[in-house]
C-alpha positions as CSV (number, residue, x, y, z in Angstrom):
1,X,5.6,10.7,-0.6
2,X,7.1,11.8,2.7
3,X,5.8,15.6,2.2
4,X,2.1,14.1,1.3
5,X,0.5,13.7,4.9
6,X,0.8,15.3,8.7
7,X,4.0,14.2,10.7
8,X,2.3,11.9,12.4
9,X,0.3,9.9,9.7
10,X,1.7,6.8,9.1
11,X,3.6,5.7,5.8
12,X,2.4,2.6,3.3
13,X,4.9,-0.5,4.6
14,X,6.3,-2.2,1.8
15,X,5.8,-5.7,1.3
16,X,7.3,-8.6,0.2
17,X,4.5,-10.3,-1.2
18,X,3.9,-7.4,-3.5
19,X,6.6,-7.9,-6.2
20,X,7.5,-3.8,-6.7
21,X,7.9,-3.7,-3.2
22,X,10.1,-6.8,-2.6
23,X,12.6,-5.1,-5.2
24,X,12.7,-2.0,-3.9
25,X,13.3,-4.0,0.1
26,X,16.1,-5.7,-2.0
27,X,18.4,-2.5,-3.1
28,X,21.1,-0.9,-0.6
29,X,20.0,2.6,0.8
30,X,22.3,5.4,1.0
31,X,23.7,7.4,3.3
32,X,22.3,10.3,4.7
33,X,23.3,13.7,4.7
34,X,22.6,14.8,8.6
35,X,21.1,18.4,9.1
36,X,19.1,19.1,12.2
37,X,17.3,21.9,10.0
38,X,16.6,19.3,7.1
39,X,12.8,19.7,7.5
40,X,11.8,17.0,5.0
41,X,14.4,14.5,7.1
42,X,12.8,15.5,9.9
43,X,9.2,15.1,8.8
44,X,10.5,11.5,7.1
45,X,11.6,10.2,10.4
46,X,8.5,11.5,12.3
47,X,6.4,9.7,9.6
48,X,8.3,6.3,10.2
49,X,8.0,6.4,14.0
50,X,4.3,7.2,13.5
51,X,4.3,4.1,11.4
52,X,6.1,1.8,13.8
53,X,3.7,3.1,16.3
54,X,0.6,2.6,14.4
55,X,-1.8,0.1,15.5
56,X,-1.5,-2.1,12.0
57,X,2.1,-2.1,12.7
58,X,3.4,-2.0,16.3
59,X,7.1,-3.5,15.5
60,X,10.6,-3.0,17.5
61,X,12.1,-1.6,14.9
62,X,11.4,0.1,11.0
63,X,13.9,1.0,8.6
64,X,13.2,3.6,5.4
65,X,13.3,1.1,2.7
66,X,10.1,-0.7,4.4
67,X,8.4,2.8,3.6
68,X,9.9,3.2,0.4
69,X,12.8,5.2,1.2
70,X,16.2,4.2,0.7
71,X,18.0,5.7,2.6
72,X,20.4,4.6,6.0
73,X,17.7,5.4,8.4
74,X,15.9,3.6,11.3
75,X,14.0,3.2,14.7
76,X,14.9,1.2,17.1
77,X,13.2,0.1,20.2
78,X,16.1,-0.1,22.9
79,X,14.7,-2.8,25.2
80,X,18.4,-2.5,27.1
81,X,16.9,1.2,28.7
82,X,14.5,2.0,31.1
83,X,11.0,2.1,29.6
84,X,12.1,0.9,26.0
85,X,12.3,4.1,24.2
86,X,12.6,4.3,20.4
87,X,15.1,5.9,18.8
88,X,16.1,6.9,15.5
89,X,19.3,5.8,14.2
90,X,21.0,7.5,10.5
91,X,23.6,5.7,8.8
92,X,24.4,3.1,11.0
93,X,27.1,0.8,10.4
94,X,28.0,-2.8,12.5
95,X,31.6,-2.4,13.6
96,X,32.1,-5.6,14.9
97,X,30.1,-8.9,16.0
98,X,30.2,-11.1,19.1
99,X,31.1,-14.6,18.1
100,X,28.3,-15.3,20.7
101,X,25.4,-16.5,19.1
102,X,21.8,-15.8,20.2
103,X,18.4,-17.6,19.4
104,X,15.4,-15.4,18.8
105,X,12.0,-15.1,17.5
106,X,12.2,-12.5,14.2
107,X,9.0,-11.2,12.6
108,X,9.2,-8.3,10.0
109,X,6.5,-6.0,8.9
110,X,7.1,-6.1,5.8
111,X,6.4,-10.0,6.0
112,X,3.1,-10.4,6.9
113,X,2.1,-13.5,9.2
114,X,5.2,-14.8,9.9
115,X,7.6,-15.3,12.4
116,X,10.8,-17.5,12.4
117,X,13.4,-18.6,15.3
118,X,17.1,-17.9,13.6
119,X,19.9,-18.8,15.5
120,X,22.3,-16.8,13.5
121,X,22.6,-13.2,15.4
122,X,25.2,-11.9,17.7
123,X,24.5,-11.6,21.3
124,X,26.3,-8.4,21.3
125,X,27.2,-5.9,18.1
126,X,29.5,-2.7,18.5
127,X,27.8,0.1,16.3
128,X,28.2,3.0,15.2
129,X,25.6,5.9,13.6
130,X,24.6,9.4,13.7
131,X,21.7,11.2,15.5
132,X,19.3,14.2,14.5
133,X,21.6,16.7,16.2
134,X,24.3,15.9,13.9
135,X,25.7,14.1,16.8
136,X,27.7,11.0,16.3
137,X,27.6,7.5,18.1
138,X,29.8,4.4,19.2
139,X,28.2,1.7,21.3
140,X,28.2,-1.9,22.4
141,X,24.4,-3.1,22.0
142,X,23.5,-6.5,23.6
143,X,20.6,-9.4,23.7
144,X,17.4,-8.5,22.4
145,X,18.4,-4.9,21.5
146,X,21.1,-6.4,19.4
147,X,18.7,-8.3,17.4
148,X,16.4,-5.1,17.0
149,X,19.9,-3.1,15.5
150,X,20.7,-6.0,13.2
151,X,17.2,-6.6,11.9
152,X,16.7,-3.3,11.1
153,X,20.3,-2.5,9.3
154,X,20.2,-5.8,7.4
155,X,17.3,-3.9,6.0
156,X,19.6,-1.4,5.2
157,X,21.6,-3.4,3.0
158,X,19.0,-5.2,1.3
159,X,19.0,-8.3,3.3
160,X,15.7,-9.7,4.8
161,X,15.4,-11.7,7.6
162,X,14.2,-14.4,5.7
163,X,18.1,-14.9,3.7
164,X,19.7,-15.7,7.3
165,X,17.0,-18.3,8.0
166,X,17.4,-19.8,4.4
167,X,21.4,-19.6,5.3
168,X,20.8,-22.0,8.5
169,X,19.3,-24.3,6.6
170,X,21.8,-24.6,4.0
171,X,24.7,-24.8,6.8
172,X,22.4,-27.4,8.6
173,X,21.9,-29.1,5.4
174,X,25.5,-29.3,4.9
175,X,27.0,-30.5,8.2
176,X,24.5,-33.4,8.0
């Protein structure tokens, strides 16, 4: 699958309302073994930022299982620099979470046509991951960017944004 097409031809996105799909977005990816010489990890991540890019897509963020991959990888667009690169982030892991609360807009492409406020994410996350170069990360990410990092890890784990909004609504059910 990742091997089939040109490194910058973008992947199938998985999604939810084909039931195959929605199982696979379901399962935990694993880690990632990081090798700067890998060349069908690097052809993989070229692929998914190709597919983020692409003009059906154009998201903030894409993580391997909404390609089919599970594995611990993702873009994210990092609206917190100049120009709002995209960068790829491997096995990242949430170290802690502000108690701060923001409210944001999500939309996921691999939920077509919709978009939900949730009111549920941390303004600011500390993360941690690995880049191409082998290199390793620690960082506080904030607002927006936060959101982006969250979205795209929950994906990670097998968690759509859809189970935090159904989660509001149970804890606004419940307090009423």
């Amino acid at each position: 699958m990742i091997m089939d097409a040109g490194a910058t031809v973008p992947m199938r996105v998985f999604k939810i309302t084909k039931e195959s799909d929605s199982l696979l977005l379901r399962k935990n990816s694993i880690a990632v073994d990081v090798d700067p010489k890998d060349a069908t990890l690097k052809k993989l991540v070229d692929r998914m930022y190709a597919t983020v890019r692409d003009s059906l897509s154009l998201g903030a963020g894409i993580a391997a299982p909404q390609v089919g991959i599970l594995k611990r990888i993702a873009w994210v667009q990092r609206f917190d620099k100049p120009d709002f690169p995209f960068e790829v982030i491997l096995n990242p892991v949430i170290k802690q979470y502000s108690e701060k609360k923001q409210e944001c807009a999500e939309g996921c492409l691999s939920i077509p046509d919709r978009r939900e406020t949730l009111n549920s994410r941390a303004y600011a996350i500390l993360v941690e991951y690995d880049t191409m170069d082998a290199g390793h990360k620690i960082e506080m990410v904030e607002d927006f960017t936060a959101v982006i990092f969250q979205h795209e890890i929950d994906h990670l784990n097998g968690i759509l944004y859809l189970d935090h909004l159904a989660q509001e609504q149970r804890d606004a059910e419940r307090s009423n």
